[in-house]
Backbone bond lengths (Angstrom), bond angles and torsions (degrees), N, CA, C in turn:
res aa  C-N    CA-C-N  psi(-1)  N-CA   C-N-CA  omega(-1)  CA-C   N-CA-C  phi
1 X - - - 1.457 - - 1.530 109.26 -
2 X 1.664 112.67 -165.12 0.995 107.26 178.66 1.142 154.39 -96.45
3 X 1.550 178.38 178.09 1.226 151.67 -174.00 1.637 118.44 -114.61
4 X 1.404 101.00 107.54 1.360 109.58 -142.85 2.060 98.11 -99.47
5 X 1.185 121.99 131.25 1.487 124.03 -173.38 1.366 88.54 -91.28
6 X 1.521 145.77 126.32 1.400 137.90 119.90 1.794 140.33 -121.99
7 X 1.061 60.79 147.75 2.261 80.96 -173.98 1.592 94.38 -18.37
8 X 1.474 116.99 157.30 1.345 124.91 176.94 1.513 100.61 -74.52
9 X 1.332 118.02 -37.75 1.808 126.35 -171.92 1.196 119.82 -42.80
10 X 1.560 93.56 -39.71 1.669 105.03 -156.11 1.706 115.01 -126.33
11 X 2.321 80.85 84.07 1.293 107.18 166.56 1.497 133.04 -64.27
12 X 1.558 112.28 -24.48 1.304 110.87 170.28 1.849 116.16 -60.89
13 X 1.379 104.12 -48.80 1.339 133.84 -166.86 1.992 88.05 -53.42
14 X 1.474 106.30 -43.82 1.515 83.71 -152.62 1.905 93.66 -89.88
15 X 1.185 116.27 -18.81 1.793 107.47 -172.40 1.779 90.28 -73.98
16 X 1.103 128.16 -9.92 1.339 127.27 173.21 1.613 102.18 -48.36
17 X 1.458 91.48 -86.53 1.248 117.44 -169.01 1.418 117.22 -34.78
18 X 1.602 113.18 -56.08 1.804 125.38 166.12 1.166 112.70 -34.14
19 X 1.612 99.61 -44.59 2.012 83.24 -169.12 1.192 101.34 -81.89
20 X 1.265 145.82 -25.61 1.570 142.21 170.32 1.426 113.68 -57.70
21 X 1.548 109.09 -16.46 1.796 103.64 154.91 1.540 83.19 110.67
22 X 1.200 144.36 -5.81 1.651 142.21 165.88 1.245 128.21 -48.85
23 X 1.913 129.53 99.89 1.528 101.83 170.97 1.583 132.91 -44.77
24 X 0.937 153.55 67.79 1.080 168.38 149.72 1.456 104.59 -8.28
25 X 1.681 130.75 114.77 1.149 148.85 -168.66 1.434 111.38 -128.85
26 X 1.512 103.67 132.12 2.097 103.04 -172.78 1.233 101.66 -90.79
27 X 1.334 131.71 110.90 1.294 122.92 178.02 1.651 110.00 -76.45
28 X 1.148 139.69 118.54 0.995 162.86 177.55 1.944 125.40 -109.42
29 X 1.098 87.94 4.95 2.101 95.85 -162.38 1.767 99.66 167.59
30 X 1.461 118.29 167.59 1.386 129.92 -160.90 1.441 81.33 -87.95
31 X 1.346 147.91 -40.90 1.219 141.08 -177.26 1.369 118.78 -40.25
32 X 1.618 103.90 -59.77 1.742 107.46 174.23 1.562 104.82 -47.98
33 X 1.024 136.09 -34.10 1.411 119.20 -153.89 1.494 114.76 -93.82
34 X 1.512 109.98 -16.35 1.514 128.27 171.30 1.612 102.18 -28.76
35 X 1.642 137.23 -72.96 1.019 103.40 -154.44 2.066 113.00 -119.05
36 X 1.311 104.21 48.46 0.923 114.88 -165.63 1.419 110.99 -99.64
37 X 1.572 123.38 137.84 1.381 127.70 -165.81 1.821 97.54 -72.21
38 X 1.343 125.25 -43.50 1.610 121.57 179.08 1.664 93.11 -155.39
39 X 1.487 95.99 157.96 1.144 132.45 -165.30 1.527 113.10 -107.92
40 X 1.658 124.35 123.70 1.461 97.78 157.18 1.878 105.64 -121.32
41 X 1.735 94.09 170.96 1.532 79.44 -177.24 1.499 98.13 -159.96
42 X 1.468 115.84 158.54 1.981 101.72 -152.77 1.595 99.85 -90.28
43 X 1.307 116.93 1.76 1.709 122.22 171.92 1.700 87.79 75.83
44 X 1.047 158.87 12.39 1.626 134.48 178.71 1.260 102.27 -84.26
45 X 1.534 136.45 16.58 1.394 134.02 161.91 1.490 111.83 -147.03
46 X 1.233 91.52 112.17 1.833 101.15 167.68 1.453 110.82 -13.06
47 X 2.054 111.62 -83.95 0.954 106.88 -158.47 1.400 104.62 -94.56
48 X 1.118 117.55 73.82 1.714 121.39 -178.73 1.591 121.53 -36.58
49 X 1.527 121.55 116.27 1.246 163.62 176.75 1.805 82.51 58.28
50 X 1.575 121.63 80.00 1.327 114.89 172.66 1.774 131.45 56.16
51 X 1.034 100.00 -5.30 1.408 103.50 176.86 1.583 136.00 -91.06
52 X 1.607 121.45 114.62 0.933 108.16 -160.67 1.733 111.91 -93.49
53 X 1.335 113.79 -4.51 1.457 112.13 -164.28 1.661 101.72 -149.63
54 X 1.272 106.12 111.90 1.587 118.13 164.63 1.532 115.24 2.30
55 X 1.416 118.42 114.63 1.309 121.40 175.74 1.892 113.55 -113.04
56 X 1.367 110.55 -19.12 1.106 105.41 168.52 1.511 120.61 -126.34
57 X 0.876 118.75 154.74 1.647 143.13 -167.96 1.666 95.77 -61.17
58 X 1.072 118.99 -55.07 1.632 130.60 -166.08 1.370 104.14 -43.95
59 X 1.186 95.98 -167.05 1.915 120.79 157.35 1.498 114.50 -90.51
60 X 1.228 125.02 151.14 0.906 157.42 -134.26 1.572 112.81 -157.61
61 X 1.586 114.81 76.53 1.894 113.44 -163.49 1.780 90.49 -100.73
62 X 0.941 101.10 155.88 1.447 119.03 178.77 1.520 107.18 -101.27
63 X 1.503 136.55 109.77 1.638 112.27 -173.15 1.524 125.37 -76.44
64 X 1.429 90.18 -17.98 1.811 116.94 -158.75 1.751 103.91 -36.70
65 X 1.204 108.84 126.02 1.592 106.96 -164.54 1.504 147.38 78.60
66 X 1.110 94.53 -3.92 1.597 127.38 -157.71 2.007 103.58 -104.77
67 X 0.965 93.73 137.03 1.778 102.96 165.01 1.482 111.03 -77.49
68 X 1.500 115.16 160.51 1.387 113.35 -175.54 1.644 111.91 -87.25
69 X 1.541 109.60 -9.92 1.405 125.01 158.79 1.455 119.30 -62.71
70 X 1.757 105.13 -59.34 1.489 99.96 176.05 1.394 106.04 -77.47
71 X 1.499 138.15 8.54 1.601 111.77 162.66 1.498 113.65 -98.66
72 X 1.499 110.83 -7.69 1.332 116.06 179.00 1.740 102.97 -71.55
73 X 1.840 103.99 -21.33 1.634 83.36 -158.87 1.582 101.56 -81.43
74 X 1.771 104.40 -23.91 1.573 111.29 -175.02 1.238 100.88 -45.97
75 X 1.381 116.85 -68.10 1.411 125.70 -162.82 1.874 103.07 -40.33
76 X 1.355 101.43 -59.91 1.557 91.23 -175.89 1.733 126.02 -51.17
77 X 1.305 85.88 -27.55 1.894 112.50 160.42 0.905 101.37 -12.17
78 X 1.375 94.48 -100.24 1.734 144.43 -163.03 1.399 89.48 -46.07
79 X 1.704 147.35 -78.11 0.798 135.39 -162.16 1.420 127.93 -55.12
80 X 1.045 123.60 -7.67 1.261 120.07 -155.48 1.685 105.08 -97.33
């Protein structure tokens, strides 16, 4: 599957993803996100974990408001 970047916050979001069979990555810094197919991130900071300019190629979902169901389905979204 795919290699999924998410926010340290959002523990629901990432045991989601695991059981759908996703490496699941803690983004912590612009480094983690280098080689990840999509990104999620809980939006409570503008410039999320310091970064001002796109570091990965992927998608990029915003969770803010969102269930960890409906961000699991984006993600499958995006990938497809």
């Amino acid at each position: 599957m795919a290699r999924i970047g998410v926010e340290e916050t959002l523990t629901d979001v990432k045991e989601a993803l695991m059981e759908m069979g996703h490496e699941v990555i803690t983004l912590r810094n612009s480094d983690d996100a280098a080689y990840c197919d999509c990104c999620v991130i809980s939006g409570q900071d503008k410039d999320v974990m310091g970064m001002s300019t796109t570091s990965i190629a992927g998608s990029v979902i915003n969770a803010q408001g969102h269930t960890a169901d409906a961000i699991t389905q984006m993600v499958n979204d995006k990938l497809q």
